[in-house]
C-alpha positions as CSV (number, residue, x, y, z in Angstrom):
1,X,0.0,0.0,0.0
2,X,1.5,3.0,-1.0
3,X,1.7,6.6,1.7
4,X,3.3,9.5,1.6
5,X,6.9,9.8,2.2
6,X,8.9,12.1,4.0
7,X,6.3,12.8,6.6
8,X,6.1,10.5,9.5
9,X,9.5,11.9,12.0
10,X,11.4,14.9,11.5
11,X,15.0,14.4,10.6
12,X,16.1,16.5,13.2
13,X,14.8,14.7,16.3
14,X,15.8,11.6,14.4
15,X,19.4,13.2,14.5
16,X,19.2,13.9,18.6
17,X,17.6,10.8,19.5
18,X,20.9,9.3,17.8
19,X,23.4,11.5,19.0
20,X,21.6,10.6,23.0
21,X,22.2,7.0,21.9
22,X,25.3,7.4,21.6
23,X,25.5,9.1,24.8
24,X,23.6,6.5,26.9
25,X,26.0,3.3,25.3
26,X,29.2,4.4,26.4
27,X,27.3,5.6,29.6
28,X,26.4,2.4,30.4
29,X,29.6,0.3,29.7
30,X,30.7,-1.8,32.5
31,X,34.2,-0.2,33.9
32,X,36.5,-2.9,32.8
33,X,35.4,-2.7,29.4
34,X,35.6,0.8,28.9
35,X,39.3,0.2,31.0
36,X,40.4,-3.0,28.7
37,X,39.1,-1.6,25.3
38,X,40.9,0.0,22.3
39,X,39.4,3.4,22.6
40,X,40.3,3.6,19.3
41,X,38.5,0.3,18.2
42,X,35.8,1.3,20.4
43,X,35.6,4.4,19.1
44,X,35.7,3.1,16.0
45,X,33.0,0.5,16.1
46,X,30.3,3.4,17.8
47,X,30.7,5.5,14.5
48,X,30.0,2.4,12.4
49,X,26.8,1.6,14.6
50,X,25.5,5.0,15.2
51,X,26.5,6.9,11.6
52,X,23.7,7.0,9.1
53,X,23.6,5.4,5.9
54,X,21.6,8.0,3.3
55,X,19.8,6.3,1.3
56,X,20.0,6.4,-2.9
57,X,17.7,5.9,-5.4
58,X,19.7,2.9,-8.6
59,X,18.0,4.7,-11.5
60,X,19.9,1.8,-14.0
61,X,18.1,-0.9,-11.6
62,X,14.2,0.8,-12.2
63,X,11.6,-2.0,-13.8
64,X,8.0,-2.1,-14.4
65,X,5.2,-4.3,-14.5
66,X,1.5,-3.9,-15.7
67,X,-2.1,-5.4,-14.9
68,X,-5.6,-4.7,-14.7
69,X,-6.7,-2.5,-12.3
70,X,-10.6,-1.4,-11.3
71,X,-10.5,2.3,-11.3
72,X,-13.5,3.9,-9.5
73,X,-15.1,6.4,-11.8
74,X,-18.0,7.8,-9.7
75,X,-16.3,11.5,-8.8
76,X,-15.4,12.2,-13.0
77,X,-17.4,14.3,-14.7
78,X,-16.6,12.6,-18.2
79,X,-18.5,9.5,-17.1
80,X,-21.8,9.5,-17.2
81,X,-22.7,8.5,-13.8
82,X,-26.2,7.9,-12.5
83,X,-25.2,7.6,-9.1
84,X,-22.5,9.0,-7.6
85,X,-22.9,8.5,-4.0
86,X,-21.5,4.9,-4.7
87,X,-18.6,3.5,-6.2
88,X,-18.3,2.7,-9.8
89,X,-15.6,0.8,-11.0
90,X,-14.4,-0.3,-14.5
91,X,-11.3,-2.0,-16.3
92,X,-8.5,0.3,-16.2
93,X,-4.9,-0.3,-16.6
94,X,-2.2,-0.7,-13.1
95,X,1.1,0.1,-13.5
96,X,4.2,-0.4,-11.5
97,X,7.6,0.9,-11.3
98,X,10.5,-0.8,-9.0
99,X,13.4,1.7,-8.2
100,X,16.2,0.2,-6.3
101,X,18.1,1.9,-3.7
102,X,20.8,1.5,-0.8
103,X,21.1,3.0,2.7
104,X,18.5,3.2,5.4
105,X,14.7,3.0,4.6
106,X,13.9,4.4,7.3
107,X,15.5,7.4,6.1
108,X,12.1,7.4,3.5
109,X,10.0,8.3,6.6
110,X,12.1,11.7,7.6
111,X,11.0,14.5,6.7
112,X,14.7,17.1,6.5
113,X,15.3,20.3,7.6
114,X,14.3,21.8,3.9
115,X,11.2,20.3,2.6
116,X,8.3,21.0,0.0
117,X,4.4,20.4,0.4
118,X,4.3,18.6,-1.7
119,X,5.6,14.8,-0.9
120,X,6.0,11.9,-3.2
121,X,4.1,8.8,-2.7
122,X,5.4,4.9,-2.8
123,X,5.4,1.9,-0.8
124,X,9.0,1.0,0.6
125,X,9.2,-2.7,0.6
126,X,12.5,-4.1,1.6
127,X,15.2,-2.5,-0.8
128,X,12.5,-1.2,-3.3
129,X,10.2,2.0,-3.6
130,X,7.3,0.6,-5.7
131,X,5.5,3.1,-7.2
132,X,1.7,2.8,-8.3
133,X,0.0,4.3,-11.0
134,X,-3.9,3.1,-11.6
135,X,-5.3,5.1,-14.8
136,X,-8.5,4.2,-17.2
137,X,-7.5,4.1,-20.7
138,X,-8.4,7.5,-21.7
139,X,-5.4,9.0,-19.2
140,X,-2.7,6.3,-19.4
141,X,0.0,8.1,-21.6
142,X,-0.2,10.4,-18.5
143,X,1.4,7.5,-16.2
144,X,4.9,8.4,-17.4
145,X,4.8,11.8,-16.8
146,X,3.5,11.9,-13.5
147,X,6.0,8.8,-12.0
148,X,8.9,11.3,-14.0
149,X,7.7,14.0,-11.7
150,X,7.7,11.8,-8.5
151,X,11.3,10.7,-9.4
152,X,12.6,13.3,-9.1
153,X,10.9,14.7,-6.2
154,X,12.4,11.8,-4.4
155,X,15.9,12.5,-5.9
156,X,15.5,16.3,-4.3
157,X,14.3,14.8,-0.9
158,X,16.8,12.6,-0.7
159,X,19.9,15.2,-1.6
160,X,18.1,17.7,1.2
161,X,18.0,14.9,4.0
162,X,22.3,13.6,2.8
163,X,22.5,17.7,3.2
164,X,21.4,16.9,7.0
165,X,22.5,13.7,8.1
166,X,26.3,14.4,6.1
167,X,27.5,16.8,9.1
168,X,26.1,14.5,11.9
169,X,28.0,11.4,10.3
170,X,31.1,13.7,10.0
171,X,31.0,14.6,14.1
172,X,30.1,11.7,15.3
173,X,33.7,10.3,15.9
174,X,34.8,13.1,17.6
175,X,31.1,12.8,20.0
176,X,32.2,9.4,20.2
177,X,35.7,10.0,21.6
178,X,35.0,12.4,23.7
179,X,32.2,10.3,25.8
180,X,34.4,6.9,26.0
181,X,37.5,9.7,27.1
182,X,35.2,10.8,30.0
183,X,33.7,8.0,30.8
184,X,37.4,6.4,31.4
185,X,38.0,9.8,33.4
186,X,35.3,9.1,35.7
187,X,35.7,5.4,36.1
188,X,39.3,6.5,37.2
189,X,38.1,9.3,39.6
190,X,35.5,6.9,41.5
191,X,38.6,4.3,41.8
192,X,41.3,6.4,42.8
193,X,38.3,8.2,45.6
194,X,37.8,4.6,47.0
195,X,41.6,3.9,46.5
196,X,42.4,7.3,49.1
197,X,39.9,6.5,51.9
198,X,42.2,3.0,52.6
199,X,40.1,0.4,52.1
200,X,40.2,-2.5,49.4
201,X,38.1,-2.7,46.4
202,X,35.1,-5.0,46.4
203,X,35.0,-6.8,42.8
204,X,31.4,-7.1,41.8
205,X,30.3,-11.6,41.2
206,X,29.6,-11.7,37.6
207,X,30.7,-8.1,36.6
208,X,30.6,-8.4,32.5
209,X,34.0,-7.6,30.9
210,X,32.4,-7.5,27.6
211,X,28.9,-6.4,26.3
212,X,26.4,-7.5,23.8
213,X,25.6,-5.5,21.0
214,X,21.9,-3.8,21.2
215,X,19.7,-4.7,18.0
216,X,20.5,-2.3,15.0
217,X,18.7,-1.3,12.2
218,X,21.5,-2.1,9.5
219,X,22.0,-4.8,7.2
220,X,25.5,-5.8,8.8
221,X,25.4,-5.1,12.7
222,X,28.8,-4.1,14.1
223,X,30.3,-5.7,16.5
224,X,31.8,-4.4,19.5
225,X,36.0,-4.7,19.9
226,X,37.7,-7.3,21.9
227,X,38.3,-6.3,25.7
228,X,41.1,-7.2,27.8
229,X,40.4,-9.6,30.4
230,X,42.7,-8.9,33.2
231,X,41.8,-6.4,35.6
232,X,42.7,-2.9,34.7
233,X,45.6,-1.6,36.4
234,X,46.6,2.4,35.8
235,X,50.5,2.9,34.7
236,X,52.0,6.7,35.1
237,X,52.1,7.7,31.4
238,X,53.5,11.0,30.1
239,X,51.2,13.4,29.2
240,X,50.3,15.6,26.1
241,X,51.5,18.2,27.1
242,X,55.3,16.8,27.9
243,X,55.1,15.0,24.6
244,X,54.4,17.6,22.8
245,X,57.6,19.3,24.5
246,X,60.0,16.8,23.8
247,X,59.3,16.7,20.0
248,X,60.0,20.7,20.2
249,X,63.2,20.3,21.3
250,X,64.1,17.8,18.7
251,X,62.6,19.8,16.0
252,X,64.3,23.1,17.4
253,X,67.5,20.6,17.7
254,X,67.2,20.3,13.8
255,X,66.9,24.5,13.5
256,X,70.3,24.6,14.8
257,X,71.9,21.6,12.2
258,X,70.2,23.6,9.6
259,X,71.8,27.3,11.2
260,X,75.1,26.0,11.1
261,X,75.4,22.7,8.6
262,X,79.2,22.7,8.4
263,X,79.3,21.6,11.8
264,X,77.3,18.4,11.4
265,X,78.7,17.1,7.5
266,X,79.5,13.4,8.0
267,X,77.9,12.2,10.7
268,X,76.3,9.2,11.5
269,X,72.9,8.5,13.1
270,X,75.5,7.4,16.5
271,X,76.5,11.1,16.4
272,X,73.0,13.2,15.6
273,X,71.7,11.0,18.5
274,X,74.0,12.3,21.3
275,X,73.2,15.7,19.4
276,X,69.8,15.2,20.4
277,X,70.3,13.1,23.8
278,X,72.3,16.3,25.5
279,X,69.9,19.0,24.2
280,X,67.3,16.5,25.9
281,X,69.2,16.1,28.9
282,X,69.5,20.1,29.0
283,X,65.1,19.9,29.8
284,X,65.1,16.4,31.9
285,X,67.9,16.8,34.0
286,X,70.2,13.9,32.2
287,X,66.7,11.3,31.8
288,X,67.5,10.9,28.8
289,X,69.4,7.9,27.4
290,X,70.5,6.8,24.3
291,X,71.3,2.5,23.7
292,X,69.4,2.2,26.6
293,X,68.2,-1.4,27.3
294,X,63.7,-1.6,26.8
295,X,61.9,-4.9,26.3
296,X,63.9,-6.5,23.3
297,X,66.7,-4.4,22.2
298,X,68.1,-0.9,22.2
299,X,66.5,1.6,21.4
300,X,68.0,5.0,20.7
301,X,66.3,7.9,22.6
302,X,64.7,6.6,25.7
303,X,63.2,8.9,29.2
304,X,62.8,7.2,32.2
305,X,60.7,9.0,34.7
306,X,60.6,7.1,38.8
307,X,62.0,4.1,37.2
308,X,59.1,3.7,34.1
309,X,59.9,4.3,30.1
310,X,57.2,7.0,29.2
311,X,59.3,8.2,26.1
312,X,60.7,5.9,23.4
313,X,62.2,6.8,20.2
314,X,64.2,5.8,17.3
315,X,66.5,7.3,14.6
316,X,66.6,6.4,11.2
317,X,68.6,7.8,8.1
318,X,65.7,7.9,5.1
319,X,66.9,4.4,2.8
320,X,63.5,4.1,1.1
321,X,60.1,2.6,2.2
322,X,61.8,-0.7,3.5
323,X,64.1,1.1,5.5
324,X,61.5,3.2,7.5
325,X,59.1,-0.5,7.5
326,X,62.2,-1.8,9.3
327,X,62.4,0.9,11.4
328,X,58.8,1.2,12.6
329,X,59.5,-2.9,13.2
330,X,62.8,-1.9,15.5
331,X,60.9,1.0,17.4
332,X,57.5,-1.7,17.7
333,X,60.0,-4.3,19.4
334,X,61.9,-1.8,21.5
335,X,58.5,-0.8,22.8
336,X,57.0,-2.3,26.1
337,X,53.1,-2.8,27.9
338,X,53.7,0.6,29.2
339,X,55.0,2.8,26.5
340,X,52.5,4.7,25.6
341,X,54.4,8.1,23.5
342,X,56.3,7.1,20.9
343,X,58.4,9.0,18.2
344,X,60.3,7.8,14.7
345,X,63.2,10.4,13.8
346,X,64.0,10.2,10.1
347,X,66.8,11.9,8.5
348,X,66.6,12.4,5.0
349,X,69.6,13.4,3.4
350,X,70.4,14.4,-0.6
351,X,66.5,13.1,-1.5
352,X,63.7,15.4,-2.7
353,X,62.3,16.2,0.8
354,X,58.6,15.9,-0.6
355,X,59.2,12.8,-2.4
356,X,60.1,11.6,1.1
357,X,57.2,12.7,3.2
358,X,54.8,11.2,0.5
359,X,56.1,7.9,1.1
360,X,56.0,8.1,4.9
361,X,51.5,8.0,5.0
362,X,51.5,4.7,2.8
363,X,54.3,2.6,4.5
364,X,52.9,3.8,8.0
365,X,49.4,2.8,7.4
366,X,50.3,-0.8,5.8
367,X,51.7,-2.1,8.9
368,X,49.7,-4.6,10.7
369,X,49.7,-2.5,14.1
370,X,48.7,0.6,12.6
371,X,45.1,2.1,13.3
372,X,44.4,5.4,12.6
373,X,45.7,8.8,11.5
374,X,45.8,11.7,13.8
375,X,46.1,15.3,13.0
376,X,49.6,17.1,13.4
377,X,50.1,20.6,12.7
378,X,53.7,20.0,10.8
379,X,54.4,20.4,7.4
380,X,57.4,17.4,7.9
381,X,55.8,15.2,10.7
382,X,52.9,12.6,10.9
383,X,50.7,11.2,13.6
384,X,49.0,8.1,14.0
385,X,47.9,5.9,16.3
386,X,49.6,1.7,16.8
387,X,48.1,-0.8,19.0
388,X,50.5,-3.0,20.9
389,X,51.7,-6.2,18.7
390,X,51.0,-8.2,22.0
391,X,47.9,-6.4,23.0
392,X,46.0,-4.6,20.4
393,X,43.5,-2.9,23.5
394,X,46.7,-1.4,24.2
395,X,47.3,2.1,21.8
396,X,50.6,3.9,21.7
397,X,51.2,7.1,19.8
398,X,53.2,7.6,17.1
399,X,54.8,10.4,15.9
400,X,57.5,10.7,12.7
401,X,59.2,13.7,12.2
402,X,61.1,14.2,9.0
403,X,64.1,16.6,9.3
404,X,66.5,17.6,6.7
405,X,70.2,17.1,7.8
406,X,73.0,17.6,5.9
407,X,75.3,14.7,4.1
């Protein structure tokens, strides 16, 4: 049976009940999987529920059908009707179009921010708008016309509602990060407040580590990341803002090579580490080591803080795409549970700089721990983020900055 479209829900609403979904699901996550979870995967895995699919119309796919139809005649004049507080009904002609589409049919129900009065009417069954035309044969030629017309009203609904839904898709990673970050926050705070007053912490019987995906509306349903099942345990890590520190001293470490190039013609990565290690060791009075044993080998910067690694990095003269894949291998086996701020230094030396830093995106994002991009405000460094070869819940950020040193 065929109803109007567009008219049921307003696309707005339909927008804020989502985005409170999204809310209430990270909300309600049990604290050891919100703890033992990638946030990335997590994160990732809430955009793929909760983003919306617009739907579109396969105008190659659209097929008709025909068939007899009875058409009441009993309101039209051009019939002579005897009667007309009755139906009267004689053989007409039915026809049916099929138009394909993808994305949500629910969607078809919406009415969007921008609208017109008047709305298109079909039936949506399944993947299919079936459109019905039922005409007597003095008005049939007029079939084509008026489904022409209704195609493309749907066409123009359809582009006004991707016009809404478009920037909701596009935020709702960042939505998504920021609940699961302060959801961790406060799972933290109510831990470390039971922690201070002294007594231990009561484990809850049958407290779920993991989750079961609510029903979704979608033709594949996503399903939630693996969890760690050991108990959280918080490590120190360094912070952001420290991070973000060290890499300034190395970059402003490469202002000075580039000030006064004579002075550093000929060396070897050995000698532009201990460049780097004493400007370092200038900030984080002498923290920071260079061949310093970490988890399988030696890595070449490394800063301790109360006996814990919470900055690890490596050096690497630029040798081509399997050189840095190497090197990303090195700095992944140098790297322990813990380490959480990571950094690959490549030095590039008598290669085209940009030839250089568009190799780095491709070889970064083909290795097997890589997860996602993140943005850096550097016109020769990258960001991204790496999950642990041993324990993908755990991420690590990595950051490779590209410097220009002479031969």
């Amino acid at each position: 049976m065929t109803s109007l479209l567009f008219c049921d829900y307003d696309l707005g609403g339909v927008l804020a009940q989502q985005d409170q979904k999204l809310s209430n699901e990270v909300a309600s996550l049990s604290e050891d999987r919100v703890l033992n979870t990638s946030p990335e995967d997590l994160c990732n895995y809430l955009v793929e529920k909760y983003a919306i699919e617009v739907a579109e119309i396969d105008e190659s796919g659209i097929n008709a059908d025909y068939g007899d139809a009875k058409v009441d005649v009993s309101q039209r004049f051009e019939y002579a009707v005897l009667d007309r507080s009755s139906p009267l009904y004689i053989t007409g002609t039915r026809l049916t179009f099929y138009v394909p589409f993808i994305g949500d049919p629910e969607l078809f129900k919406c009415r969007p921010s921008t609208f017109n009065f008047n709305p298109p009417r079909a039936a949506v069954r399944n993947s299919e708008l079936v459109f019905t035309y039922e005409r007597t044969t003095q008005d049939s030629q007029d079939i084509e016309i008026e489904f022409e017309r209704d195609r493309k009203n749907v066409k123009e609904y359809l582009g006004w509602i991707a016009r809404d839904v478009t920037p909701f898709n596009s935020t709702i990673r960042e939505k998504a990060s920021q609940h699961i970050n302060a959801r961790r926050e406060k799972v933290l705070q109510d831990r470390g407040l039971v922690e201070r007053l002294g007594f231990p912490l009561r484990r809850r019987e049958g407290a779920p580590t993991t989750f079961v995906t609510p029903e979704v509306k979608r033709r594949i349903i996503p399903q939630p990341p693996q969890a760690s099942t050991e108990p959280y345990k918080p490590e120190p890590t360094l912070g952001m803002d420290d991070y973000e520190h060290i890499l300034s001293v190395l970059s402003n470490m490469v202002m000075v090579m580039e000030r006064s190039p004579k002075a550093f013609t000929g060396m070897d990565e050995e000698d532009l580490r201990m460049h780097f290690l004493v400007h370092l060791n200038g900030h984080y009075e002498g923290q920071a080591t260079g061949e310093t044993f970490n988890y399988e080998g030696k890595t070449d910067i490394l800063i301790r803080a109360e006996g814990r690694n919470v900055f690890v990095a490596e050096c690497k003269v630029w040798m081509g795409p399997s050189g840095l894949k190497e090197a990303l291998d090195q700095l992944l086996g140098y790297t322990s549970w813990r380490d959480t701020k990571t950094a690959l230094l490549v030095f590039n030396r008598d290669r085209e700089m940009s030839t250089v830093l568009s190799r780095i995106p491709e070889v970064v994002r083909a290795h097997a721990s890589y997860k996602a991009d993140r943005t850096y405000a550097s016109e020769t460094g990258f960001r991204y983020v790496f999950g642990h070869r041993d324990d993908p819940n755990r991420e690590m950020i990595l950051t490779v900055l590209v410097f220009d040193v002479p031969a």
